[in-house]
N, C-alpha and C positions, 0 to 999 in steps of 0.2 A: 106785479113785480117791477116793469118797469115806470120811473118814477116819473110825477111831469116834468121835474129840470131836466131830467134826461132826454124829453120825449122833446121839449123845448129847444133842448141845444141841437139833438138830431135835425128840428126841422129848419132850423137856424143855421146850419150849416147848408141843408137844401136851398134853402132863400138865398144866401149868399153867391151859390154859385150859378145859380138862375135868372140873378138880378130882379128878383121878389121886393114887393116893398114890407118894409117889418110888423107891419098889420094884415101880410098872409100869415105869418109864423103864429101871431096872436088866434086869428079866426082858423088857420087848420089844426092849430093844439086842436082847440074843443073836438073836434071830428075823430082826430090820429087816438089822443090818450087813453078812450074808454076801449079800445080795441087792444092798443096795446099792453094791457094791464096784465094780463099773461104772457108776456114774454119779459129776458131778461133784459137790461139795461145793456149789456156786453151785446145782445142780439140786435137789439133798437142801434146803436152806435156802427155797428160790424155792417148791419144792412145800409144804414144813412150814407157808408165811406163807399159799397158797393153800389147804390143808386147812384152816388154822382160819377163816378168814375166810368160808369157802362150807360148811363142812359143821357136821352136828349133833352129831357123835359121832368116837371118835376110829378112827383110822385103820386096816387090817390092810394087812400086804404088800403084797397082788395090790392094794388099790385105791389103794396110796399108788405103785407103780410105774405104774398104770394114769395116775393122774394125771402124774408127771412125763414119762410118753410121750406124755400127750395136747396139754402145753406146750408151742406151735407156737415159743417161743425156746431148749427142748430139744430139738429136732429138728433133728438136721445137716442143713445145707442141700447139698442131692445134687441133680446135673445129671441124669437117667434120659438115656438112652443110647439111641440111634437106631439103625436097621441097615441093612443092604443094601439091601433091597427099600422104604426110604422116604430112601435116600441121607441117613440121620441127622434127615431133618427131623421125622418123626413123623406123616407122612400121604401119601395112597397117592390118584394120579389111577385115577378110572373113567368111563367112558363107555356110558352106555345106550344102545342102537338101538333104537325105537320103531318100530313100524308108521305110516306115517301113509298116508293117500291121495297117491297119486303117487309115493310113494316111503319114505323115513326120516327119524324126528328125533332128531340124535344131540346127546345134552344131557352132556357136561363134568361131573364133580365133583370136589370133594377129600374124602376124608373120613380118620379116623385109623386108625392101621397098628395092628398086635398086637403092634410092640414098647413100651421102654419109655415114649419119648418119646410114642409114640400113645395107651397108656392115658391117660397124664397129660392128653391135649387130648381123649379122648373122655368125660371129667367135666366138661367144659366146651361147649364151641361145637361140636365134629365129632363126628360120628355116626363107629362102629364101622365100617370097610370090610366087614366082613363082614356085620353086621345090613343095609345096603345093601342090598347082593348078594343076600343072600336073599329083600330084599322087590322086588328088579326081577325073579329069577327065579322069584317066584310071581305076578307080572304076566303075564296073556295077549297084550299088546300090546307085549314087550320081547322083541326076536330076538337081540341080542347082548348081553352086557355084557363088556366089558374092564376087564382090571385091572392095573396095576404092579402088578410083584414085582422079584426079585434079579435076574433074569436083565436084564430092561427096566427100570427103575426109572422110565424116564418114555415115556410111552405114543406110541408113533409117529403121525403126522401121521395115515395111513391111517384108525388107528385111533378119531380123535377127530372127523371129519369126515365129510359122508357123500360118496358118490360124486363127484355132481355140483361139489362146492364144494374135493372133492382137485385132479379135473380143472383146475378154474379155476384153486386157489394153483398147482400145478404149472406152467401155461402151455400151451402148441402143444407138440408132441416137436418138437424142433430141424429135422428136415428136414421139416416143415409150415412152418416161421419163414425167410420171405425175407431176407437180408440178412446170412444164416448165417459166422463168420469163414472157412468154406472159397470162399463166393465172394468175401468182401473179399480174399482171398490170391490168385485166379485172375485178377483184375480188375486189381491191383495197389493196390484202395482201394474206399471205400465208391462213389464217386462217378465212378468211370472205369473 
């Protein structure tokens, strides 16, 4: 993509401000342009103004492609891609069981999945699901840990709650619950 005039005048402007004689420009085309033929022409120019302005000495291959890859306005801007087992979002529910007196304390997380979208958030704010995991299961006070994957993607009620506190969201089992629709239908009504 980028052209030789372009790749020419880039290194032409290097020479200049190096005090190169005009037959480096000639002998490092050859070298520079079969490299650069995948980048754009905007890329090749953007880098050539950035090398002279930051560095002391003029440029070779590897560190003049090094720098137009390190230019966050050359880098295509790419969604990373989510999977099954974090339903695309990039992070994966767990749930610790704790030991505690009388019973369990089961604490809720999110953390980031192993695919793409997960690496991207676990350089930021969310821990690895898996560096998690390994540090609840080298805890002596954690009996269970739960994890989404593909198969569950989000962790069932059982699994997030401890016993006592399923019972409760759940309710009575229906024939413990007076007022159940099979006697509203025997009755003719709630009230007769």
């Amino acid at each position: 993509m980028a052209s030789r005039n372009t790749v020419h005048t880039a290194l032409s402007l290097i020479a200049n401000n190096y005090g190169k004689h005009p037959l480096w420009v000639k002998d490092t085309l050859e070298v520079f342009a079969p490299h650069l033929e995948t980048k754009s022409d905007g890329q090749v120019m953007a880098a050539a103004h950035t090398w002279i302005a930051k560095r002391k000495e003029p440029p070779n291959v590897a560190r003049f492609l090094e720098l137009i890859e390190a230019d966050p306005r050359t880098i295509p801007a790419s969604d990373p891609t989510g999977c099954r087992a974090c339903e695309d979002t990039g992070t994966r529910e767990l749930a610790k069981w704790e030991r505690r007196t009388g019973g369990h304390k089961v604490t809720n997380y999110i953390a980031a999945c192993e695919c793409g979208k997960g690496i991207r958030l676990s350089q930021g704010a969310y821990a690895d699901y898996r560096d998690v995991v390994r540090e609840w299961d080298a805890s002596p006070y954690v009996d269970r840990v739960h994890v989404s994957d593909a198969r569950c993607p989000k962790l069932p009620t059982r699994q997030r709650v401890d016993p006592e506190t399923f019972d409760r969201l759940m309710g009575p089992a229906p024939e413990d619950t007076p007022g159940t629709w099979e006697q509203v239908a025997r009755t003719g009504g709630a009230d007769g």
